[in-house]
C-alpha positions in Angstrom: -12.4 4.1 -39.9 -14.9 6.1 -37.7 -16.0 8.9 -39.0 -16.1 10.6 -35.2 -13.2 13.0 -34.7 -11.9 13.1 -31.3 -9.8 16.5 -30.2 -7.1 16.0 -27.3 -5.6 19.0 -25.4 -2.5 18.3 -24.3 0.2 15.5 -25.8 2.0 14.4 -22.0 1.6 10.6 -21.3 -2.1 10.9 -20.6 -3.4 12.8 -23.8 -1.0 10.3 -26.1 -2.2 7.5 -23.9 -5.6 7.9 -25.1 -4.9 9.6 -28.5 -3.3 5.4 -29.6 -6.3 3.9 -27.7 -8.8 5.6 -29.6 -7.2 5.2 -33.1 -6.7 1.4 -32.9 -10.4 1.8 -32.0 -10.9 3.3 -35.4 -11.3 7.1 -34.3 -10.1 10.1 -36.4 -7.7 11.6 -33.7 -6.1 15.0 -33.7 -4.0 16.1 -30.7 -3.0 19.4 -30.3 0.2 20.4 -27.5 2.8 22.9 -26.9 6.4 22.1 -26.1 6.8 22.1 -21.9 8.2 25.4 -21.3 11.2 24.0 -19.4 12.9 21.1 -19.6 13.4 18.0 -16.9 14.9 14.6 -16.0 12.4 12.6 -14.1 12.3 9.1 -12.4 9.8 6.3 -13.3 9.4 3.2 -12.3 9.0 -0.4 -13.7 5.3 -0.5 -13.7 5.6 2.9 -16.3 7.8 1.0 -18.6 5.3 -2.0 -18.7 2.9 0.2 -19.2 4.4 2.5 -22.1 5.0 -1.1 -23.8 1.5 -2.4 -23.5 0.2 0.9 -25.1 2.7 0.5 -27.8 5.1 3.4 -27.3 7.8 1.9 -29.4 10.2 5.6 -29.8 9.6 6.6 -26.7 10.8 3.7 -25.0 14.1 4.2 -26.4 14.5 7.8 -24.8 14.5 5.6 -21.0 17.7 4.5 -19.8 18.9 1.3 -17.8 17.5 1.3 -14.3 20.0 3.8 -12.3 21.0 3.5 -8.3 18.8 5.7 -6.2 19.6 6.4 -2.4 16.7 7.6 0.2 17.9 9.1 3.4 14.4 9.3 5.0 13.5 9.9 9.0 17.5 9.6 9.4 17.9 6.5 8.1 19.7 6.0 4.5 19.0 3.4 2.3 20.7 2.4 -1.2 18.1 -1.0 -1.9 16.3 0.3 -5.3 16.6 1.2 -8.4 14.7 3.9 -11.5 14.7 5.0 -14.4 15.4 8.3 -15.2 14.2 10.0 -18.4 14.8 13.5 -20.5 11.2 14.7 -21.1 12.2 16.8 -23.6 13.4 13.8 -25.5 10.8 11.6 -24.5 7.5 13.8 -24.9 8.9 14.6 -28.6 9.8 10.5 -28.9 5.4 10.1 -27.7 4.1 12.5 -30.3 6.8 10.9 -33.0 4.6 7.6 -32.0 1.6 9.2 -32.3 2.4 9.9 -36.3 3.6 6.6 -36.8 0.3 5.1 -35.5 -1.3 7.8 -37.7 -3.0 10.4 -35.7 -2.9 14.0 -36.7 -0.3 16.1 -34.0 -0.6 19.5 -34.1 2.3 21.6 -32.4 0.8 24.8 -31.0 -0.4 27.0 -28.5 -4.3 26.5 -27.9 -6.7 29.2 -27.3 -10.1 29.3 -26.8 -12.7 26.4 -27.8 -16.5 26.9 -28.3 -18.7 24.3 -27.4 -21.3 24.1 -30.8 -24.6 22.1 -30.8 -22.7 18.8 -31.3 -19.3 19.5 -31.7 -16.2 21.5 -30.0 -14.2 24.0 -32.2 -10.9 24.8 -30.7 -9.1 28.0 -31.8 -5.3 27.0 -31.9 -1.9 29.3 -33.1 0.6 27.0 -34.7 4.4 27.0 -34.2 4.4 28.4 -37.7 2.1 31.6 -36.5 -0.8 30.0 -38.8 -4.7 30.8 -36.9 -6.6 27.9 -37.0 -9.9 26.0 -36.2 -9.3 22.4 -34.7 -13.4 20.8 -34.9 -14.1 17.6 -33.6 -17.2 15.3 -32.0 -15.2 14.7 -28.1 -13.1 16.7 -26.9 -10.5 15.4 -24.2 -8.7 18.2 -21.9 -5.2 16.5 -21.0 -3.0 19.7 -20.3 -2.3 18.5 -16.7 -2.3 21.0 -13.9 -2.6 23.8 -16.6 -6.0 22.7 -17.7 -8.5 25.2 -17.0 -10.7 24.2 -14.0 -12.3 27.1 -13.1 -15.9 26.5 -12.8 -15.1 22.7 -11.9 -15.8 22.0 -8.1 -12.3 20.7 -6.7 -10.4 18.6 -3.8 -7.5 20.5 -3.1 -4.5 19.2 -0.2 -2.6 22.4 1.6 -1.0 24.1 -1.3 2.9 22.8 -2.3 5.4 23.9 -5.0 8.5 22.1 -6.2 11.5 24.1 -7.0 13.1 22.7 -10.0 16.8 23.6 -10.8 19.0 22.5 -13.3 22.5 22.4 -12.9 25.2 21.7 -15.3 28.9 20.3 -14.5 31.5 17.6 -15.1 30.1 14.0 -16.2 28.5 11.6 -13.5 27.2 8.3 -13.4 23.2 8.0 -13.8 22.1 7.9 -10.4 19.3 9.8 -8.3 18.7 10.6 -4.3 16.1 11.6 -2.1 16.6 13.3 1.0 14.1 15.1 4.0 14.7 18.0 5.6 12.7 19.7 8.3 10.5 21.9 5.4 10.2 19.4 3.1 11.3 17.0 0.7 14.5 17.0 -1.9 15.0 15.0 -5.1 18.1 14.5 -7.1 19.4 13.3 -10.2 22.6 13.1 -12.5 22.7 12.2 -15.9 25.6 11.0 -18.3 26.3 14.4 -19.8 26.6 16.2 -16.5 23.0 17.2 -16.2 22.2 17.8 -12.7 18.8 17.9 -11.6 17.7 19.2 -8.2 14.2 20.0 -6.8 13.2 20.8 -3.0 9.6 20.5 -2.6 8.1 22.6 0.1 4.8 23.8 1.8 4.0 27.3 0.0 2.8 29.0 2.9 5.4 28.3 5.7 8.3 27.9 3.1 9.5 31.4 3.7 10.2 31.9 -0.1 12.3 35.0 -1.5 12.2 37.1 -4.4 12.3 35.8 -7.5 15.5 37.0 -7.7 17.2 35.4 -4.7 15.3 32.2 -5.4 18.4 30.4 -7.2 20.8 31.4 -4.3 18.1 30.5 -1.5 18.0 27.0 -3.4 21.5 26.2 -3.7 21.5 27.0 0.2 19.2 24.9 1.0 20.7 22.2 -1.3 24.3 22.4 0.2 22.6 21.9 3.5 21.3 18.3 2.5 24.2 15.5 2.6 22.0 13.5 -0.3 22.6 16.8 -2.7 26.3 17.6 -2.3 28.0 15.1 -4.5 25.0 16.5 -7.1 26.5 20.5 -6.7 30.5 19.4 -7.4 31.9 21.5 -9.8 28.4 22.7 -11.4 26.6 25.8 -12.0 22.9 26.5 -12.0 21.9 27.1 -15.4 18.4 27.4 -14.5 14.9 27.3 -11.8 11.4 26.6 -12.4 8.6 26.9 -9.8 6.0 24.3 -10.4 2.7 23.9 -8.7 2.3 20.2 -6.9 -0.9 20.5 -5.0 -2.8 17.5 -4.9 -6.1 17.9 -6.8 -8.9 16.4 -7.7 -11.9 17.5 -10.2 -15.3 16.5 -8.8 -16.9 16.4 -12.4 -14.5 14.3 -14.8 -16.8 13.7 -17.4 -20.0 14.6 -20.0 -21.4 13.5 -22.5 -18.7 14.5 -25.3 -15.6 15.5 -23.4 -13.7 14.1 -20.6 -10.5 14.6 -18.6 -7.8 12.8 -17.5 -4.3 12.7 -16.4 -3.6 15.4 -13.9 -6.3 17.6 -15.6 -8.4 14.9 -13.6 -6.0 14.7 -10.6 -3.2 15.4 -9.5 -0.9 13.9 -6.6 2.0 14.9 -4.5 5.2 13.4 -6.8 6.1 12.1 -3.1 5.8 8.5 -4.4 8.1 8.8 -7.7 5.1 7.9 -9.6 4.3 11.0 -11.0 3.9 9.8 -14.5 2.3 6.3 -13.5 -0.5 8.0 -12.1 -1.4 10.4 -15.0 -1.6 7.0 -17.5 -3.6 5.4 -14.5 -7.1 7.1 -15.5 -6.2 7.1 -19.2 -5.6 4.0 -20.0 -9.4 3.1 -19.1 -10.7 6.6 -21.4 -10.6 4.9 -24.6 -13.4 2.4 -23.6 -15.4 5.3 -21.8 -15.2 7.5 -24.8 -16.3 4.6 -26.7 -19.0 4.0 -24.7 -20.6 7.4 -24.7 -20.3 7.6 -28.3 -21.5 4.2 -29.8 -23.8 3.1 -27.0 -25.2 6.3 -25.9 -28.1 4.6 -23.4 -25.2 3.2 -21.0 -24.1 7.0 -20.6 -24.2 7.1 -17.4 -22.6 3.7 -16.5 -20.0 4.2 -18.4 -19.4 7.9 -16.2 -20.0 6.3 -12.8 -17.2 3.7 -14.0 -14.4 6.8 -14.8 -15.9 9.0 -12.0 -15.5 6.1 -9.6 -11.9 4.4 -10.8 -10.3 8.0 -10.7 -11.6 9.1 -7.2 -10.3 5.9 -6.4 -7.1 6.1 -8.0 -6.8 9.4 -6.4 -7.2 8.7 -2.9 -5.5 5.6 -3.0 -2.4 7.9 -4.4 -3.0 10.5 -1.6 -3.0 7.8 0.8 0.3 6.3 0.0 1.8 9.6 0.4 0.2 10.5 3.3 1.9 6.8 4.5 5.1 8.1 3.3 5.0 11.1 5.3 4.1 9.4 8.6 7.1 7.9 8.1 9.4 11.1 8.4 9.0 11.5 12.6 11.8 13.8 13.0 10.1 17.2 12.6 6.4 16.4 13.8 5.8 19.9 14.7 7.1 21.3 11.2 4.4 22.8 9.2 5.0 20.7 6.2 5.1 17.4 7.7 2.1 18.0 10.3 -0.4 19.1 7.2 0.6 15.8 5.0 0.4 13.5 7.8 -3.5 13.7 8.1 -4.5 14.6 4.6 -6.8 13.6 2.4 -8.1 11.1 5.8 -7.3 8.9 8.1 -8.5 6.2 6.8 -6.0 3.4 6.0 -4.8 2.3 2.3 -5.4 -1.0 2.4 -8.4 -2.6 4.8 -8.1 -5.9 6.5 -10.6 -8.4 5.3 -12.6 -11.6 6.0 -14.6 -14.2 3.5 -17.9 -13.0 5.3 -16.8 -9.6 4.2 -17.2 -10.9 0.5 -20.1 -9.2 -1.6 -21.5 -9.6 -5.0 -22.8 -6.7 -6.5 -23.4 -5.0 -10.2 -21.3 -2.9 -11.1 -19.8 -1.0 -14.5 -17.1 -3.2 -16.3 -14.7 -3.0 -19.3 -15.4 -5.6 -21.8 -14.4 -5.8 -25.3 -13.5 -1.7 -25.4 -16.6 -0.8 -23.6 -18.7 -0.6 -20.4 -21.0 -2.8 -19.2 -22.6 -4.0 -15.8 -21.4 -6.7 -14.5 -21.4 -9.2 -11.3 -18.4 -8.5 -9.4 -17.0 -9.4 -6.1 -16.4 -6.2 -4.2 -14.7 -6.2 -0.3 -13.8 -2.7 2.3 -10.9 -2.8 0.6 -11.9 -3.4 -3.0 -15.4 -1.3 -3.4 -15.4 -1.2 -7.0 -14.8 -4.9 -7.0 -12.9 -7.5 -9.4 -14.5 -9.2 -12.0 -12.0 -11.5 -12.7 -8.8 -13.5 -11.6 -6.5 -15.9 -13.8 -9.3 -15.4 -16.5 -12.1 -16.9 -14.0 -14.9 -14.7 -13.7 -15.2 -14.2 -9.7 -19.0 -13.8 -8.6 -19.9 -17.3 -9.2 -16.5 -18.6 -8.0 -17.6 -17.0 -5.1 -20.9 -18.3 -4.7 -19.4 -21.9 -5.5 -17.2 -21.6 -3.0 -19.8 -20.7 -0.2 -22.2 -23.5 -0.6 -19.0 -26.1 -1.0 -18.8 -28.1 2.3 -15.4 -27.9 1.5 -12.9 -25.6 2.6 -12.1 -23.4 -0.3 -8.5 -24.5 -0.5 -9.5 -27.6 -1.0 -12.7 -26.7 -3.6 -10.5 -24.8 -5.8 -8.0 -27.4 -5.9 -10.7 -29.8 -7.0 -12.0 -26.8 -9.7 -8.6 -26.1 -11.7 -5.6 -27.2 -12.7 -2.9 -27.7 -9.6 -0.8 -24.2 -11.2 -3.9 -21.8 -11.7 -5.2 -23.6 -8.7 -2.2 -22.7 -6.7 -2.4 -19.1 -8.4 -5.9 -18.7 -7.7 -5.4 -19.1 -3.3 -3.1 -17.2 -3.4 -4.9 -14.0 -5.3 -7.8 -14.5 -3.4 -6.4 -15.3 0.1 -4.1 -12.2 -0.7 -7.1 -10.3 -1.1 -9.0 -11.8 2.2 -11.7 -13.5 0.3 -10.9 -16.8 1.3 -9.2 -18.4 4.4 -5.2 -19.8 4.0 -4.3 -21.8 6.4 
């Protein structure tokens, strides 16, 4: 066991992402969190579940239903081809902190205050559920609140502001299912649950929404709900029981990391839940923590490779995010001129997600790594469309495949057929002719 203790703010999927990396690292781990103050179903994909399995989340797994049928009406056009999962997160944030004590880090259920930076340490002032004062001390501190996370002084990228109306609704049983519909100000998203649940959430550009009191807001919603085909079967014979106004500006920190704190999740950044893949990108940036927070305390003199490696991967992360919704919106063409879709369809750039590239394109460069729970430099094989670059493929390390490749007078189909075995051969083209390095005929 280390004898380093390592404070997380905030227990969502990021902070108890990194609170079971760092304690099969050997870390003393104490996570502090308050209950959400409102409660809400929410759709995740595949790629979440396989990654909530690899980081061992064994209760909170069983909070996720079966895949569920979703229908998209998008730029007129309806479409019933895909599937999610929709889960409580009531249920399933209490299921991740229930994990957390089974792995045996300390959870602390409360409502933090102030923390004081000391000469080497962070002491973190915290009010329990019980009403007990106390002092939380630790060597790393990680701020994982999300959006809440104080940010104040921190330098920020920041889309055109957006706010998702979240109301709950309560009726008859339906099936599991979930919908998503445009509309000329926005964006709605739907889901039923077993027990009649209803869940309904418009998402709309704060300053030409138009928003009312906060006292009209429930009847302005239900409006604008009962206008949209997609929501209708969601409104029979319920009752709104409830409406929260949550902030969904798309945000990113310009400093993510120090010497002994760091954050991550959406108290890194943040991105429009356009995509569905709200949760998916807050574990995106902490699954990669525990090695940087290993690295800047155990090998102190790679510091500042291990913070170009977050820095980088998260910026990344983020504008590949911002990207995919911006893609998403371009999509919508019936209201062009509507405030909501003209802002989205040019921001963060216009630079495209993915690059087109050739084998001449192909660089090898040193850059920061994860190996064995910690960073390192590394020769990797970086492209315009991969500038952090891949260090390996099928378990073959790429920068001298690369090199290999270019002084064979063979064609590099051929070379790597000649290299590996005819299956990892086979796996191998098609990775890297995928990826542009390598011409397919």
């Amino acid at each position: 066991m280390n004898s380093i203790r390592v404070v997380i703010l905030g227990g969502g999927p990021a902070g108890c992402t990194v609170a079971l990396g760092l304690k099969r690292l050997g870390y003393r781990v104490t996570l502090i969190t308050a209950a959400r103050p409102f409660d809400a179903i929410e759709g995740i994909s595949e790629r979440v579940i396989n990654s909530l399995q690899a980081v061992g989340f064994r209760r909170a797994l069983a909070t996720i239903a079966a895949p569920s049928p979703r229908q998209v009406t998008w730029n007129g056009v309806t479409s019933a081809a895909n599937t999610e999962r929709l889960i409580p997160r009531a249920s399933f944030d209490r299921a991740m902190l229930d994990d957390l004590r089974d792995n045996g880090v300390t959870v602390i259920n409360g409502r933090i205050g102030k923390y004081q930076q000391q000469a080497r340490s962070y002491s973190v002032q915290v009010v329990t559920d019980a009403g007990e004062a106390i002092a939380v001390t630790g060597e790393f501190l990680v701020e994982a609140r999300g959006r809440a996370a104080p940010a104040s002084s921190i330098a920020r990228v920041r889309s055109d502001e957006t706010v998702s109306l979240l109301q709950r609704w309560q009726g008859p049983p339906l099936e599991a299912r979930s919908a998503v519909e445009s509309c000329q100000d926005g964006w709605a998203w739907m889901a039923s649950m077993p027990d009649g649940q209803r869940y309904l959430q418009l998402t709309l550009d704060v300053a030409s929404a138009g928003l009312p009191a906060k006292s009209q807001l429930s009847d302005w919603c239900r409006r604008r709900f009962e206008a949209l085909e997609q929501a209708r079967p969601f409104l029979q014979q319920a009752e709104s029981v409830g409406i929260h106004a949550r902030a969904c500006t798309q945000i990113l920190c310009q400093e993510l990391v120090g010497d002994n704190w760091i954050r991550v999740g959406d108290a890194a950044m943040a991105v429009d839940p356009l995509s569905g893949n709200g949760i998916f990108q807050s574990m995106s940036s902490a699954l990669q923590t525990p090695a940087v927070i290993n690295t800047l305390i155990q090998t102190p003199e790679r510091a500042a490779l291990a913070k170009d490696f977050y820095q980088q991967r998260v910026e990344g992360l983020f504008y590949r995010f911002a990207r995919t919704g911006r893609d998403f919106c371009r999509q919508e063409q019936q209201w062009p001129d509507r405030a909501f879709w003209a802002k989205r369809c040019d921001w963060p750039d216009n630079q495209p997600l993915h690059r087109t590239v050739t084998p001449d394109q192909v660089q090898i460069e040193r850059r920061p790594v994860i190996e064995n729970s910690t960073i390192r430099a590394a020769w990797v094989a970086t492209t315009p469309d991969q500038p952090l670059g891949i260090w390996h493929i099928d378990g073959v390390e790429l920068a001298p495949l690369i090199e290999r490749l270019r002084i064979s007078p063979q064609p590099a189909v051929d070379t790597l057929r000649g290299l590996f075995q005819p299956e990892q051969a086979q796996r191998l083209i098609g990775a890297l002719g995928n990826l542009g390095m390598i011409a397919v005929s």
